[in-house]
mmCIF file of the C-alpha atoms, coordinates in Angstrom:
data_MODEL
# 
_entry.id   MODEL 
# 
loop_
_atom_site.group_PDB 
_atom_site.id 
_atom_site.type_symbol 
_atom_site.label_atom_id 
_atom_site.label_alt_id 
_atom_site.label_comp_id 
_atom_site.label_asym_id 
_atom_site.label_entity_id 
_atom_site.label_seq_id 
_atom_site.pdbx_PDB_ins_code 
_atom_site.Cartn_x 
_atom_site.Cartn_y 
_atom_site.Cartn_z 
_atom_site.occupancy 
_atom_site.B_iso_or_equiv 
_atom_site.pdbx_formal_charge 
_atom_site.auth_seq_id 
_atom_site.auth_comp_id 
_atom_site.auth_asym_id 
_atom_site.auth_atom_id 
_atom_site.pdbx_PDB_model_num 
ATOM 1   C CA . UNK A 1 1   ? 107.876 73.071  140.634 1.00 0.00 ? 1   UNK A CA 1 
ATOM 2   C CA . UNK A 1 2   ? 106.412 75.755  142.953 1.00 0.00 ? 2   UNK A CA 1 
ATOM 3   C CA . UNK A 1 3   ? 103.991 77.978  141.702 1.00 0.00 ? 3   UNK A CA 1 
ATOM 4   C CA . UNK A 1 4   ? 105.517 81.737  141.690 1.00 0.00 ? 4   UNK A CA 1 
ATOM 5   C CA . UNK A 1 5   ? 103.608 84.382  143.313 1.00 0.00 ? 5   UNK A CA 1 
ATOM 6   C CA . UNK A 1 6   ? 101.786 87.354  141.657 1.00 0.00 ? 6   UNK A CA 1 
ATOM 7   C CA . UNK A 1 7   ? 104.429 89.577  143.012 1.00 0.00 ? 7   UNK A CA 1 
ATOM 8   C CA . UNK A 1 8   ? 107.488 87.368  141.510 1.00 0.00 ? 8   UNK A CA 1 
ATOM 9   C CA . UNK A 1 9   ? 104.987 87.286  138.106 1.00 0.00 ? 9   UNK A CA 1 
ATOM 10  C CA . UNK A 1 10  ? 104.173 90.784  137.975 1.00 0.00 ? 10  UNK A CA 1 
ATOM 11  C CA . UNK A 1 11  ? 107.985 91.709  138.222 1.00 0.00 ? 11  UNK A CA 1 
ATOM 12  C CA . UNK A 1 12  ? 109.553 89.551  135.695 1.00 0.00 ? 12  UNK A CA 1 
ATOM 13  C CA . UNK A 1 13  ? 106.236 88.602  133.132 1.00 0.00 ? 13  UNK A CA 1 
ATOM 14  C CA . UNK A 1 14  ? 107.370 90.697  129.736 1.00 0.00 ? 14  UNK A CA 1 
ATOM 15  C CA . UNK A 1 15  ? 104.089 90.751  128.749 1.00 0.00 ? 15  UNK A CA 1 
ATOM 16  C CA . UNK A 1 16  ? 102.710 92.638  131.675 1.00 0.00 ? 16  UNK A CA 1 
ATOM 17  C CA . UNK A 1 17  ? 106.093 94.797  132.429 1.00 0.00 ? 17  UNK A CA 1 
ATOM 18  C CA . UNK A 1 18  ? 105.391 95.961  127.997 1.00 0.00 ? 18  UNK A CA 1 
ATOM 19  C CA . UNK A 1 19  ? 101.725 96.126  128.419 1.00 0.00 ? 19  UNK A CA 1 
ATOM 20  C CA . UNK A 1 20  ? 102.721 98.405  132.045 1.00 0.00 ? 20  UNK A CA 1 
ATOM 21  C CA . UNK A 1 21  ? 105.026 100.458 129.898 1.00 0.00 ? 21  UNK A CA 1 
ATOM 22  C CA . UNK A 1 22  ? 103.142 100.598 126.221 1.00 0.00 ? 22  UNK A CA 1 
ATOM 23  C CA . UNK A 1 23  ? 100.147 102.486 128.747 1.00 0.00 ? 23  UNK A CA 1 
ATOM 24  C CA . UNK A 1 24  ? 102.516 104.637 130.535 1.00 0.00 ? 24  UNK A CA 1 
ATOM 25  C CA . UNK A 1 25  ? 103.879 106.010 127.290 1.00 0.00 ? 25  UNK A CA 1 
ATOM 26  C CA . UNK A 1 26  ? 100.355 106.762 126.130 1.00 0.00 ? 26  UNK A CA 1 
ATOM 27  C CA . UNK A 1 27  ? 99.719  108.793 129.016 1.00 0.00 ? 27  UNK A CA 1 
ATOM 28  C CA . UNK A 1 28  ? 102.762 110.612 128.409 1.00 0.00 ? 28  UNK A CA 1 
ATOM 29  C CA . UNK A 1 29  ? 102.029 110.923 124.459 1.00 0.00 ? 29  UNK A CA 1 
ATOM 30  C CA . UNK A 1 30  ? 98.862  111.656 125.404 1.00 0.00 ? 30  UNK A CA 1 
ATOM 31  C CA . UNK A 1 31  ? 100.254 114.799 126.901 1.00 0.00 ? 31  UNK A CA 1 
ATOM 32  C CA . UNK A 1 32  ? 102.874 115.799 124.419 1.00 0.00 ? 32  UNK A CA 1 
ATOM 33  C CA . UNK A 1 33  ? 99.722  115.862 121.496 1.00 0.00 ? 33  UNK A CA 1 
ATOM 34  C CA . UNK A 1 34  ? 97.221  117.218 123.804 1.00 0.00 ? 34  UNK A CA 1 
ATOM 35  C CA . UNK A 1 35  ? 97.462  120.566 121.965 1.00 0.00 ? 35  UNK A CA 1 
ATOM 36  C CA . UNK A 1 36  ? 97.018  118.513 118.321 1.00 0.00 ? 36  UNK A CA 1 
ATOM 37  C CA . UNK A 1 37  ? 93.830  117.217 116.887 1.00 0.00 ? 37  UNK A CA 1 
ATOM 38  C CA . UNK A 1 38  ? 95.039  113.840 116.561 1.00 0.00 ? 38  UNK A CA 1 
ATOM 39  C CA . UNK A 1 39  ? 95.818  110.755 118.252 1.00 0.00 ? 39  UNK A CA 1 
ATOM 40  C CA . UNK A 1 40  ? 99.451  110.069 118.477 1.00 0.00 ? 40  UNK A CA 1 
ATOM 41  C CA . UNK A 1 41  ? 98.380  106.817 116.964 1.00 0.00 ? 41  UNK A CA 1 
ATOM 42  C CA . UNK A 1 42  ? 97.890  108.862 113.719 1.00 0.00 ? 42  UNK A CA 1 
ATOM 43  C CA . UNK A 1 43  ? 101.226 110.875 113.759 1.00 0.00 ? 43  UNK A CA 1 
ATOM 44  C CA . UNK A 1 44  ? 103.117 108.395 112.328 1.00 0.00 ? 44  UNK A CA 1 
ATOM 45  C CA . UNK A 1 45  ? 100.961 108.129 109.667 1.00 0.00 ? 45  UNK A CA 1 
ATOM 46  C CA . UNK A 1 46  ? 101.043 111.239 108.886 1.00 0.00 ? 46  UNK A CA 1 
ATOM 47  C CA . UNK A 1 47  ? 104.972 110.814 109.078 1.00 0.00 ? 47  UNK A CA 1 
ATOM 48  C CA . UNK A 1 48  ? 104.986 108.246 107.450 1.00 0.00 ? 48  UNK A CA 1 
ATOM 49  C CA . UNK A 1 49  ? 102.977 109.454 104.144 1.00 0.00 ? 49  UNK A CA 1 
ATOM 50  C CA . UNK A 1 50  ? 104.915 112.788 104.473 1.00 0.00 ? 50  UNK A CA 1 
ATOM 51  C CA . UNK A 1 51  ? 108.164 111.187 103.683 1.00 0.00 ? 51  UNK A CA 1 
ATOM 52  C CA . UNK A 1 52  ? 107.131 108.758 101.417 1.00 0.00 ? 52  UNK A CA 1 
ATOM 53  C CA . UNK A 1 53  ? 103.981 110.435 98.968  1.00 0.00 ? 53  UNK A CA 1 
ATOM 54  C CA . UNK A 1 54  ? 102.235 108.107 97.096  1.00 0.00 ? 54  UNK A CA 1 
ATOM 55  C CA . UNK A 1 55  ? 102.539 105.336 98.804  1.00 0.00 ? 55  UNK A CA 1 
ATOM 56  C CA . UNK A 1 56  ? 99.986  102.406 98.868  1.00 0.00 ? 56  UNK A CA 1 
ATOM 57  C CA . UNK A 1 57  ? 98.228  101.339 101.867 1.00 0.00 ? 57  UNK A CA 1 
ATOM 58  C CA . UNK A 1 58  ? 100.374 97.623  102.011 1.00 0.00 ? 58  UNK A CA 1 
ATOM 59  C CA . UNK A 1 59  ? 103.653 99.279  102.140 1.00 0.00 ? 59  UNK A CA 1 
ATOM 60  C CA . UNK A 1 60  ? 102.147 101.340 104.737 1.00 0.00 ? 60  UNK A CA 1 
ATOM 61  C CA . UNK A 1 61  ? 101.225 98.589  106.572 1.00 0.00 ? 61  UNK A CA 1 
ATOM 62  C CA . UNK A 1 62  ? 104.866 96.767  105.849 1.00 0.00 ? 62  UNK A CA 1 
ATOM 63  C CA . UNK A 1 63  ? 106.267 100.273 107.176 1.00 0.00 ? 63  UNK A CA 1 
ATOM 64  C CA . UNK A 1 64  ? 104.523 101.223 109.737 1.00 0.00 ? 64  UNK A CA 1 
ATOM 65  C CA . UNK A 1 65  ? 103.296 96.892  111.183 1.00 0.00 ? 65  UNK A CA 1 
ATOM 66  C CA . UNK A 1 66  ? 99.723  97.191  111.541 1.00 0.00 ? 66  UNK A CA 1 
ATOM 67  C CA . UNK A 1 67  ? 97.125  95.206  109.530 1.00 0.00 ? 67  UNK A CA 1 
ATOM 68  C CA . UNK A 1 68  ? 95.122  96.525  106.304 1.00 0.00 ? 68  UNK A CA 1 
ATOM 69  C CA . UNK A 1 69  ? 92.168  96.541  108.221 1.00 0.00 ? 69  UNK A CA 1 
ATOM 70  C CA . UNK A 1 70  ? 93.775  99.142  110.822 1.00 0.00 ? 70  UNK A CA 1 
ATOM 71  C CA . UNK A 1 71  ? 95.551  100.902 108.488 1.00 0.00 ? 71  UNK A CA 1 
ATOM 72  C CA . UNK A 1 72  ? 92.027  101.613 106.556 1.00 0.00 ? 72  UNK A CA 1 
ATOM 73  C CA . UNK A 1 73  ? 90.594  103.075 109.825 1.00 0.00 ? 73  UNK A CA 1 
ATOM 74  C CA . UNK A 1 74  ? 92.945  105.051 110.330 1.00 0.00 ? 74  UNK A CA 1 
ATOM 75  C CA . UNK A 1 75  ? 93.160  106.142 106.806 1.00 0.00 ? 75  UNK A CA 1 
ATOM 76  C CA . UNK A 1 76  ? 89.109  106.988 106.629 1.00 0.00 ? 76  UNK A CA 1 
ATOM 77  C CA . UNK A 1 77  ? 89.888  109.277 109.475 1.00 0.00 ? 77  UNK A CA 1 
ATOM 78  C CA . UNK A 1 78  ? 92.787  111.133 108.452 1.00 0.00 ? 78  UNK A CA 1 
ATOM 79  C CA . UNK A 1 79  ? 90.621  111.659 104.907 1.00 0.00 ? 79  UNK A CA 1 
ATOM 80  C CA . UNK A 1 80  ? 87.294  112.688 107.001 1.00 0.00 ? 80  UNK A CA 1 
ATOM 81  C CA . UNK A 1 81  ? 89.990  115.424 108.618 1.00 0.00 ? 81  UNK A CA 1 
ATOM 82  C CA . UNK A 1 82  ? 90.856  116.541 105.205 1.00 0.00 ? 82  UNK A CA 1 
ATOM 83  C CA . UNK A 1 83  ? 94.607  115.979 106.075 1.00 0.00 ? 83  UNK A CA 1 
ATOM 84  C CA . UNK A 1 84  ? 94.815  112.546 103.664 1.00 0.00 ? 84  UNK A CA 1 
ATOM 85  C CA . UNK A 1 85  ? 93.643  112.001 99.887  1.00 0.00 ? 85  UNK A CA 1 
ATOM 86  C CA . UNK A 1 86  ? 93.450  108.749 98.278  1.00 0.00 ? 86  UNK A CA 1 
ATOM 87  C CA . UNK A 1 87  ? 94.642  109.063 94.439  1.00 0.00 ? 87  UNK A CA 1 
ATOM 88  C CA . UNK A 1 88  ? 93.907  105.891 91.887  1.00 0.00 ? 88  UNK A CA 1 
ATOM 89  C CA . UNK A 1 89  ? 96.660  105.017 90.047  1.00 0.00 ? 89  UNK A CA 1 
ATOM 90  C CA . UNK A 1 90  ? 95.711  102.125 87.678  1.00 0.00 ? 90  UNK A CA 1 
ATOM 91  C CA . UNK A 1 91  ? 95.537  99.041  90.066  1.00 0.00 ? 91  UNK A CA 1 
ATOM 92  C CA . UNK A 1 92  ? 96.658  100.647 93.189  1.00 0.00 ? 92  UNK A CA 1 
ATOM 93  C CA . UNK A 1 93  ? 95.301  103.664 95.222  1.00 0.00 ? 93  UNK A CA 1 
ATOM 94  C CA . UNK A 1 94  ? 98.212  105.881 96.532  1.00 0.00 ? 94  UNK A CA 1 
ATOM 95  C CA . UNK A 1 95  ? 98.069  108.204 99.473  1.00 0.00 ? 95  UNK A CA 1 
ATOM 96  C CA . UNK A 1 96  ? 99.186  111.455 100.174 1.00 0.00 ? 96  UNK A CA 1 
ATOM 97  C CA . UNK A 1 97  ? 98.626  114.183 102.302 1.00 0.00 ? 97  UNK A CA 1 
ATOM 98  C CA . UNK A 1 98  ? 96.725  117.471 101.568 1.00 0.00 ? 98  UNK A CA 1 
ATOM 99  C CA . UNK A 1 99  ? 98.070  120.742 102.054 1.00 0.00 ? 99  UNK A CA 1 
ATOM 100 C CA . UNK A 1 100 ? 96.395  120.560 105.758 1.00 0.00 ? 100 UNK A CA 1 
ATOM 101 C CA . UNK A 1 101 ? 98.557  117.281 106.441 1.00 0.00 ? 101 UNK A CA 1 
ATOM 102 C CA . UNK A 1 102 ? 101.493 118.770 105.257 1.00 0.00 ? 102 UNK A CA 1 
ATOM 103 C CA . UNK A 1 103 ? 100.864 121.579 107.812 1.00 0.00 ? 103 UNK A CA 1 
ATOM 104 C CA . UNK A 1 104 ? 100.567 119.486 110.529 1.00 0.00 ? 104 UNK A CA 1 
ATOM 105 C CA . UNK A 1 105 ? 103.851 117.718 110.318 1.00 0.00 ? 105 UNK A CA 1 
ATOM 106 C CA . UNK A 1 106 ? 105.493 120.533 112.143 1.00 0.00 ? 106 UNK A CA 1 
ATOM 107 C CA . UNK A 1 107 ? 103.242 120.025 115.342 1.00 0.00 ? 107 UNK A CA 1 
ATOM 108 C CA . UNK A 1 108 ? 104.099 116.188 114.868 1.00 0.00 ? 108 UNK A CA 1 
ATOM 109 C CA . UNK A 1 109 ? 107.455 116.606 114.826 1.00 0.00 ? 109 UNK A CA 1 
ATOM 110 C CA . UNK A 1 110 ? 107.736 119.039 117.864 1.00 0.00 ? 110 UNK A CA 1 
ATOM 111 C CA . UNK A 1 111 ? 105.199 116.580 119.624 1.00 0.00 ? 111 UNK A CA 1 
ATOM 112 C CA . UNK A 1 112 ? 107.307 113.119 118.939 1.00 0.00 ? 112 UNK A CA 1 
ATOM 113 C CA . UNK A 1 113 ? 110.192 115.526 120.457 1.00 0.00 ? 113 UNK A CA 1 
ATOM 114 C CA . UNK A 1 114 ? 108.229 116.219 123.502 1.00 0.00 ? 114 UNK A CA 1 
ATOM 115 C CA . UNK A 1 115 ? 107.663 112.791 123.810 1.00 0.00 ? 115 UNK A CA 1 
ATOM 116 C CA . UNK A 1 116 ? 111.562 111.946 123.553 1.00 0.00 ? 116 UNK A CA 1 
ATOM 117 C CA . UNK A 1 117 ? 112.492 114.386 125.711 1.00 0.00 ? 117 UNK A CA 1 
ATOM 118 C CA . UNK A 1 118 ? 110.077 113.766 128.579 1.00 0.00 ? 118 UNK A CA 1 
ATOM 119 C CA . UNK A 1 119 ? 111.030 109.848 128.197 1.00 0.00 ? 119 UNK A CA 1 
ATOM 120 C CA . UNK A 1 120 ? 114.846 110.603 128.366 1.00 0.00 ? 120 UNK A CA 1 
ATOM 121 C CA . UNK A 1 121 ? 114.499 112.561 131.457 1.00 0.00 ? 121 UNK A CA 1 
ATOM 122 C CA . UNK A 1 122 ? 112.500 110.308 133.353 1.00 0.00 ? 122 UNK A CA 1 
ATOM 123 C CA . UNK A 1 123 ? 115.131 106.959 132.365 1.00 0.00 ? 123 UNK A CA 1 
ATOM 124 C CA . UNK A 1 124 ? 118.064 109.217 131.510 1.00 0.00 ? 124 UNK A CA 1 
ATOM 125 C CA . UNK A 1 125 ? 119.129 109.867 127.840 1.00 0.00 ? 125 UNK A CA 1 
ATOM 126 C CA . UNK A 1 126 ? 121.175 106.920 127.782 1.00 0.00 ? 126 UNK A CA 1 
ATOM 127 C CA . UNK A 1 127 ? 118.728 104.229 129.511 1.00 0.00 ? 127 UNK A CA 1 
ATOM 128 C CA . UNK A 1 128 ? 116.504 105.318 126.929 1.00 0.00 ? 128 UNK A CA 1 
ATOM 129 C CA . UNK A 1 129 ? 118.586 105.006 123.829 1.00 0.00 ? 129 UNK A CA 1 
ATOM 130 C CA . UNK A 1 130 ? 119.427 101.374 125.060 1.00 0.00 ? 130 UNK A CA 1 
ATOM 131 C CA . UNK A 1 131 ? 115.972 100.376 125.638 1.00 0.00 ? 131 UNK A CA 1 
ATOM 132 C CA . UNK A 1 132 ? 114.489 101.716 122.036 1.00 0.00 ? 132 UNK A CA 1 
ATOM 133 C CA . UNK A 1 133 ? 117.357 100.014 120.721 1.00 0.00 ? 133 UNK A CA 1 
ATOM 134 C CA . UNK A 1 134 ? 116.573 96.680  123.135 1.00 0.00 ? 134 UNK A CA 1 
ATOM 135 C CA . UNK A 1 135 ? 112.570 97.114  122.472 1.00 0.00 ? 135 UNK A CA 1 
ATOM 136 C CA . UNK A 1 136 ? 112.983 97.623  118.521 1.00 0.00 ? 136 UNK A CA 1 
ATOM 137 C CA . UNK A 1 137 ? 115.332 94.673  118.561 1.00 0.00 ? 137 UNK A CA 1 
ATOM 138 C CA . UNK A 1 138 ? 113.256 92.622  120.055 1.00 0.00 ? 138 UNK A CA 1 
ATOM 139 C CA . UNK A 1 139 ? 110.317 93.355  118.079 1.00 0.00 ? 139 UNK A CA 1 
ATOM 140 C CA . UNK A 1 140 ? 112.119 92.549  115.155 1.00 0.00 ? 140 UNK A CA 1 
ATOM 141 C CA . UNK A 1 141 ? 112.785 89.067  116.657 1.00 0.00 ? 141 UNK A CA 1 
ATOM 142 C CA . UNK A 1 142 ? 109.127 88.324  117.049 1.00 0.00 ? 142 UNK A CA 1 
ATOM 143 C CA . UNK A 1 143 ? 107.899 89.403  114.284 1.00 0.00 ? 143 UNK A CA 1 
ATOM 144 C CA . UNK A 1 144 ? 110.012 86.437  112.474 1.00 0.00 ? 144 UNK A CA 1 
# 
């Protein structure tokens, strides 16, 4: 078997075309939150917690599929910002947002649409929809 060149790799390697994309969204997130004090990384969090108060940290982590150890980072932050509050209920701790996190779902929401919007004008609305739908798909596959 001949050994493919970097071109051939770099053009049809998933792992480098994602990794290509995953930081070219960034930038662009990076962008669409640059008037927010958060990370985008934290928005859906925040999202997250908004629509679903009280939740514990492992169906956070089921929800949203990052590892306890993440989610607690990012948790500790968001509480440091005073825009998360960690509640005991008997065995479990249950999060929730504080009047300040509620506030900031708004500038979330309009951000996440920025994000959208710029995405589905650079691929076209319709190349877009097919490759969340592709992408989420095939993260779904891995993941079993």
């Amino acid at each position: 078997m001949e050994t493919p060149n970097s071109d051939y790799l770099l053009r049809n390697c998933l792992y480098f075309t994602t990794a290509r994309f995953a930081r070219q969204m960034e930038k662009l997130a990076g962008e669409a939150f640059s008037s927010i004090d958060i990370p985008p990384s934290y928005a859906y969090l925040i999202i997250t917690i908004h629509d679903y108060p009280g939740i514990t940290q492992k169906e956070l982590c089921k929800k949203l599929t990052i590892a306890p150890s993440t989610s607690t980072r990012l948790i500790d932050k968001l509480v440091k910002q005073n825009y998360v509050e960690r509640k005991p209920d008997g065995k479990h701790i249950l999060i929730y947002l504080t009047e300040e996190g509620t506030a900031l779902c708004n500038e979330i929401y309009e951000s996440l649409n920025k994000i959208y919007l710029r995405h589905a004008e650079i691929l076209d609305e319709t190349h877009s929809q097919q490759l969340i739908h592709l992408l989420h798909k095939a993260s779904e596959l891995m993941e079993k």
